[in-house]
C-alpha positions in Angstrom: 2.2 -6.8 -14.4 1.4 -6.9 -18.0 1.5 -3.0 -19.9 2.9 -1.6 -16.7 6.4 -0.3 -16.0 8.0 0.1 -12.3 10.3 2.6 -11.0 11.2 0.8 -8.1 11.8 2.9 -5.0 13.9 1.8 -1.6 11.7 2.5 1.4 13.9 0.7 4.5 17.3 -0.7 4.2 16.0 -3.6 6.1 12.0 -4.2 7.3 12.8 -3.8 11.0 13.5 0.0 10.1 10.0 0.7 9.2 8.1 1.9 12.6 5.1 -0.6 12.6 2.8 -0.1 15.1 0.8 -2.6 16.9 -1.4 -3.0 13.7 1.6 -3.8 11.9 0.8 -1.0 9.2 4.0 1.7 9.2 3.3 4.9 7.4 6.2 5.8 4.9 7.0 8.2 1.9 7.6 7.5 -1.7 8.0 10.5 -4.2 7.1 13.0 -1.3 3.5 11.0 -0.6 2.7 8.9 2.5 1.5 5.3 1.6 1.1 2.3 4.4 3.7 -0.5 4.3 1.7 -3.5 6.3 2.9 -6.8 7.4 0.5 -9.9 7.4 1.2 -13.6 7.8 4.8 -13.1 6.2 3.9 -11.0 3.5 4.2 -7.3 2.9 1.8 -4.8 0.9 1.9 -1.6 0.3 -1.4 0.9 -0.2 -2.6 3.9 -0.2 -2.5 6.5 2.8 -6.0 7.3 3.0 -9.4 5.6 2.6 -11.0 6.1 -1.2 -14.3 6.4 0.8 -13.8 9.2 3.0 -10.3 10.1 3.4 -9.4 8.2 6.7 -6.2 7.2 7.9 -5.8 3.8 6.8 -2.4 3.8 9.5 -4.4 4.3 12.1 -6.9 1.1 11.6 -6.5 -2.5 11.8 -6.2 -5.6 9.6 -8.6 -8.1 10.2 -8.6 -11.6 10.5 -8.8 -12.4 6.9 -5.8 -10.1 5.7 -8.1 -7.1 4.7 -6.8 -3.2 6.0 -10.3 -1.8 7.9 -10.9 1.7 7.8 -10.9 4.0 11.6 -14.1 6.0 10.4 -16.6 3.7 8.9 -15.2 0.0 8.9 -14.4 0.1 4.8 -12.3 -3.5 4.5 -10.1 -3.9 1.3 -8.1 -6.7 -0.2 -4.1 -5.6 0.6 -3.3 -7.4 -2.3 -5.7 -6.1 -4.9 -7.3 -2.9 -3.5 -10.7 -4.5 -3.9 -13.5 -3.5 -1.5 -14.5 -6.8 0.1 -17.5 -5.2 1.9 -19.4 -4.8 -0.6 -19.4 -0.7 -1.3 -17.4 -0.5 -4.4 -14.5 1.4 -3.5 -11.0 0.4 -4.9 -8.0 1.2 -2.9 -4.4 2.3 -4.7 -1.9 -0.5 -3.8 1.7 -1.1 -5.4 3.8 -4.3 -5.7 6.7 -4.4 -2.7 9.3 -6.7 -3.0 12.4 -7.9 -0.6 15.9 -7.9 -2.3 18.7 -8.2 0.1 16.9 -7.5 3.1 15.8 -3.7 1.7 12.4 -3.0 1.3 10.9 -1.5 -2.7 7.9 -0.5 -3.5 6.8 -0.1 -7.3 5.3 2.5 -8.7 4.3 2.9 -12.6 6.1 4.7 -14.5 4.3 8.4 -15.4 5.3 9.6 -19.2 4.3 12.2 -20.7 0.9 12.4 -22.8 -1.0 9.6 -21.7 1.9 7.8 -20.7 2.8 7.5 -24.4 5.8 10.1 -24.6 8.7 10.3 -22.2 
């Protein structure tokens, strides 16, 4: 993505060693904090832990029809892709770019400098 820099980070050796539940969202840890790793229609995303709304477990919900993660507590659907809240209350979900090099699993995170991201 344009002005950002990853620090990549190895979350599975292989995709079949994340535990995916029957939602096919796994719950893993980056940097000591639990994001959700889901599968959909042969792609992979990878978001925040908890719902921007109201704290729930994002884990322990569902992805719809259309791709989107739902909320458990009050049916919140966002985008897996983008983080944008496609029913309509204006909430934007953390998500991070996961890619698939020799069958390990990465997920990016920015980089965090120092001052505003301007010193290192």
């Amino acid at each position: 993505m344009f002005g950002k820099n990853y620090i990549w980070h190895k979350v599975a050796d292989h995709i079949n060693e994340l535990d995916f539940a029957d939602n096919n969202i796994a719950v893993t840890e980056v940097k000591g904090k639990k994001i959700c790793i889901a599968r959909w229609n042969e792609q992979v995303f990878a978001f925040a832990y908890k719902c921007p709304h109201a704290g729930g477990i994002l884990a322990d919900g569902y992805i719809d029809a259309l791709g989107n993660v739902v909320c458990p507590h009050h049916r919140y659907k966002y985008n897996m892709e983008n983080g944008r809240n496609v029913s309509g209350e204006g909430y934007y979900l953390k998500h991070w770019p996961v890619e698939i090099k020799d069958e390990a699993v990465y997920v990016g995170m920015e980089e965090s400098g120092g001052l505003f991201g301007w010193l290192k």
